[in-house]
N, C-alpha and C positions, 0 to 999 in steps of 0.2 A: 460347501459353505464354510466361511470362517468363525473366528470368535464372535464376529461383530453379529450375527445372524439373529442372534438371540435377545442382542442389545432393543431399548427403545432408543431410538436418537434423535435428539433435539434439534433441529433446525433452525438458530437465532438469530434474524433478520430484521430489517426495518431501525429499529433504534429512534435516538430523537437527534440527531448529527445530522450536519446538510447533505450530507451523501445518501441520507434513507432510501429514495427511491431507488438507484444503484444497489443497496442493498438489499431489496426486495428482490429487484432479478437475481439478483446471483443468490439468493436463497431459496429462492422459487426451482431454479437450475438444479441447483444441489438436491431438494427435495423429489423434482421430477427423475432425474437419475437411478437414487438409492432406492424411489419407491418403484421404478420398472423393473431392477434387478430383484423388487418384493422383501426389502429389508422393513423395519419394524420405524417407520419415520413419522414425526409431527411437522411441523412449517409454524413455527411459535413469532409473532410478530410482535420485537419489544418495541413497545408504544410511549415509555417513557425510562425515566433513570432513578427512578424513586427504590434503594435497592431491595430494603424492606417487604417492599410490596413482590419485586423481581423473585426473592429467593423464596416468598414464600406460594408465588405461582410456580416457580421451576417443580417445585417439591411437590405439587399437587399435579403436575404433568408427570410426574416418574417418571423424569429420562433419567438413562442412564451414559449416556455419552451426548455432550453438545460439540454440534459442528457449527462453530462460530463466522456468520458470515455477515456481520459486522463490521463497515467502514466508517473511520472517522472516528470521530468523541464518542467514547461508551463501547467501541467496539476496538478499537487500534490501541485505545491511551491505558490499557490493566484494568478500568474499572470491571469487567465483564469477567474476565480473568481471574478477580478476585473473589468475585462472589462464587462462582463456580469453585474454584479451592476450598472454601469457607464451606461447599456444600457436598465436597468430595469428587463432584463428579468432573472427570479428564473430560477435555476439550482437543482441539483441534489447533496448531498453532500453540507460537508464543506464550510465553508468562506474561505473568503482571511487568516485570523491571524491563523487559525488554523490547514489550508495548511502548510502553511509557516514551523509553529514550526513541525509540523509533521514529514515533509521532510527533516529538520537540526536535523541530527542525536544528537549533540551535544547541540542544545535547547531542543529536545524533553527531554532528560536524565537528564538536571537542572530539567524539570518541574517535573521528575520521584521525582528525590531526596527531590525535596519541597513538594510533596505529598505522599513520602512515600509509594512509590511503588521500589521494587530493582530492582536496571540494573549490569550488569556485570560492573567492574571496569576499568576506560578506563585513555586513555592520548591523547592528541589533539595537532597536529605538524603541520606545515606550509609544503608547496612543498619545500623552499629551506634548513631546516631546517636539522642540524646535528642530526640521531638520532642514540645513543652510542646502541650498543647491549645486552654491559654488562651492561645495569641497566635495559634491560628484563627480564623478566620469560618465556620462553617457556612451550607450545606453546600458542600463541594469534592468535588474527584477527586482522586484517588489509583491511580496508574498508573507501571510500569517505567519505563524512562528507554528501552529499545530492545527493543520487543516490537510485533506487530502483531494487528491482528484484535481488538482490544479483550481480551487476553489477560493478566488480571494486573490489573485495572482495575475501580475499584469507585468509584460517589457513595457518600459518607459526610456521614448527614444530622445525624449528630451524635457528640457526643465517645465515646460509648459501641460507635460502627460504627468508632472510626477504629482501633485497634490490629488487627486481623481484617483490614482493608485495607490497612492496610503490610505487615502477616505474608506477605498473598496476594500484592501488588506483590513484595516481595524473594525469593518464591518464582523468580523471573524474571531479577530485574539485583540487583545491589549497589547500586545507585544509583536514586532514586524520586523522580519528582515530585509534588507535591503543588497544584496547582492551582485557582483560582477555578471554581466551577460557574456558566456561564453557561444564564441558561433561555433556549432559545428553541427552534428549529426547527432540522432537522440537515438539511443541505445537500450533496451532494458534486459537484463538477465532473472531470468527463474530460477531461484534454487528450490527443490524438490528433493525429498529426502537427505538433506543436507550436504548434496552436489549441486554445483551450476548444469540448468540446464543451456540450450544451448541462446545464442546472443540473437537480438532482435532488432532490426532498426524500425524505428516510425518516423512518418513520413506523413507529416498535415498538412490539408488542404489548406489550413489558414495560414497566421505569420508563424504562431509553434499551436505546442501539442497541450491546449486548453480544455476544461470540460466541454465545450461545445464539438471540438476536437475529436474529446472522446468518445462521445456519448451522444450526440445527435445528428454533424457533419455526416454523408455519406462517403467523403471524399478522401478520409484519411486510411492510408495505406500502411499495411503491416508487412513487410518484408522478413521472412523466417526461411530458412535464417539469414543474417543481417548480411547482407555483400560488401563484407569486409574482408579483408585481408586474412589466413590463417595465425599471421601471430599478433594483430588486434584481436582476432576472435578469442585465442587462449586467455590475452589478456584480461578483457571483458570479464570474462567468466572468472580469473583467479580475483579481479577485485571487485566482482561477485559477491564470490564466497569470500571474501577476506572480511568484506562488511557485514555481511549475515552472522559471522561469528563474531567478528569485535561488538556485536551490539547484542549477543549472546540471544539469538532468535532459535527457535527452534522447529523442526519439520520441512519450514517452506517459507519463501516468501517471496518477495521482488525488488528485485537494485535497479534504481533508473540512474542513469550516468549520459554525459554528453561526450562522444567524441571530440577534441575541439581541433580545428581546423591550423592548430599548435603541434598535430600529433599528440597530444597528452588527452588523460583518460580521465572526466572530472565525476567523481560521485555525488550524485545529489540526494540523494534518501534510499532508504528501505521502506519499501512496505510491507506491511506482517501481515495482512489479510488483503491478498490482490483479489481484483475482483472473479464473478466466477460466472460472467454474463458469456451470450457466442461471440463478444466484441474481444472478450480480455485476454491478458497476454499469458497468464503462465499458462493455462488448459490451451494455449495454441503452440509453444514450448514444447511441455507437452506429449503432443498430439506429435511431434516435428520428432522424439524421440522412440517414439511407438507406445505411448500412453494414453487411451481415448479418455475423453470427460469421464465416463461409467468408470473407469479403473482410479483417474485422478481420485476422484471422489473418495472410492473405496479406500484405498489404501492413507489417504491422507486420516479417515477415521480409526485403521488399524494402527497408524502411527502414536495417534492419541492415547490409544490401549497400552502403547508401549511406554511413556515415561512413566 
């Protein structure tokens, strides 16, 4: 047995962000795991974001390592992040700063441009904001500025879809982007201990790869690894890793990108807490490299010990 043997670890799921019940599986996942291998584990279900109250139930739980499986607001954007610094105890995943930009659609895409990684080309609108139809191009997306899981997020294939798609975006954020629809193939890379692991393509049974997509469809297909080419597949993977470190993430995460049907490679976000359900992509990654869920687990907590 490792260091971690002796550890108590916290298991922090649920949260108050629309992703909660998401976040309950993959917390539930993560606890049934560490607790068959017989590690020292709790399944703590944050019920709100009041931090006060948070820091001073953690402290009455006695962990000593959180395995943060938190999606969305409160668990992607550093709030979680920071209480745990504040309280000493290493986590699993990302900082605060690197939460933060990950989750704002619209900082992550400055840091894109400053390093020279492509994103599709977007525009950034306020909730009360006039936006004229005639100076679009159909079709676009239309998506929150800091929500995950494809929540809030619609293609709008013409002027008569786009008002129904903002309503639904600022259902979420005040702030919405409005972006170029790139066609091609959807792509996601795992980075795992601070390499890509290998490239994936998904394949929805609907028009793309929406929360119904992800999480309740039966129809949607995960092809691991992704039957691309070998020097798309390098590629994939180096602008992977290229985003995972320009947004200065740490341990693990996940780069969704589109192939576009241009040949060019569009990044669309990181995510610093992918999910950790039998649906999700990086434990099927992975799995593809000879890492079962019980080691993912494991080791992603031993990485925590490490900063």
């Amino acid at each position: 047995m490792n260091g971690i043997a002796s550890k108590k670890i916290g298991i922090l799921a649920g949260g108050p962000s629309s992703e909660r019940e998401i976040s309950l599986k993959s917390g539930e996942a993560v606890y049934n795991s560490l607790r068959a291998e017989k590690y020292d584990v709790v399944l703590i279900d944050i019920k709100d974001d009041n931090k006060e109250n948070l820091k001073t139930s953690l402290k009455e739980k006695g962990i000593e390592i959180a395995f943060i499986a938190l999606h969305g607001r409160f668990g992607e954007d550093g709030e979680i992040q920071e209480i745990l610094d504040e309280l000493h105890i290493p986590y699993t995943g990302s900082g605060p700063q690197a939460s933060r930009l990950a989750l704002d659609k619209v900082a992550t895409k400055k840091i894109f441009a400053k390093s020279g990684i492509v994103t599709p080309p977007y525009m950034v609108f306020q909730r009360k904001e006039k936006i004229e139809a005639e100076n679009l191009e159909f079709p676009l997306v239309v998506k929150p500025r800091c929500e995950g899981s494809s929540i809030g997020l619609s293609i709008v294939r013409g002027e008569d879809e786009l008002k129904k798609a903002i309503d639904k975006a600022c259902m979420y954020d005040d702030i919405i982007i409005i972006e170029k629809y790139i066609k091609g193939r959807e792509i996601t890379v795992g980075i795992f201990d601070e390499e890509p692991l290998c490239a994936i393509e998904i394949v929805p049974g609907s028009d793309f790869y929406d929360y119904e997509a992800k999480y309740i469809r039966s129809d949607t297909k995960y092809l691991v690894p992704a039957p691309i080419d070998e020097e798309e597949h390098k590629k994939t993977k180096y602008i992977g890793k290229k985003a995972h470190i320009a947004l200065n993430c740490r341990g693990f995460s996940r780069v969704d990108m589109i192939l576009g049907e241009d040949g060019e490679i569009y990044a669309l976000e990181v995510n610093t807490i992918p999910g950790l359900t039998s649906r999700s992509l990086l434990p099927k990654a992975a799995e593809q490299a000879g890492i079962s869920f019980s080691d993912l687990c494991k080791r992603m907590v031993e990485l925590a010990l490490k900063k």
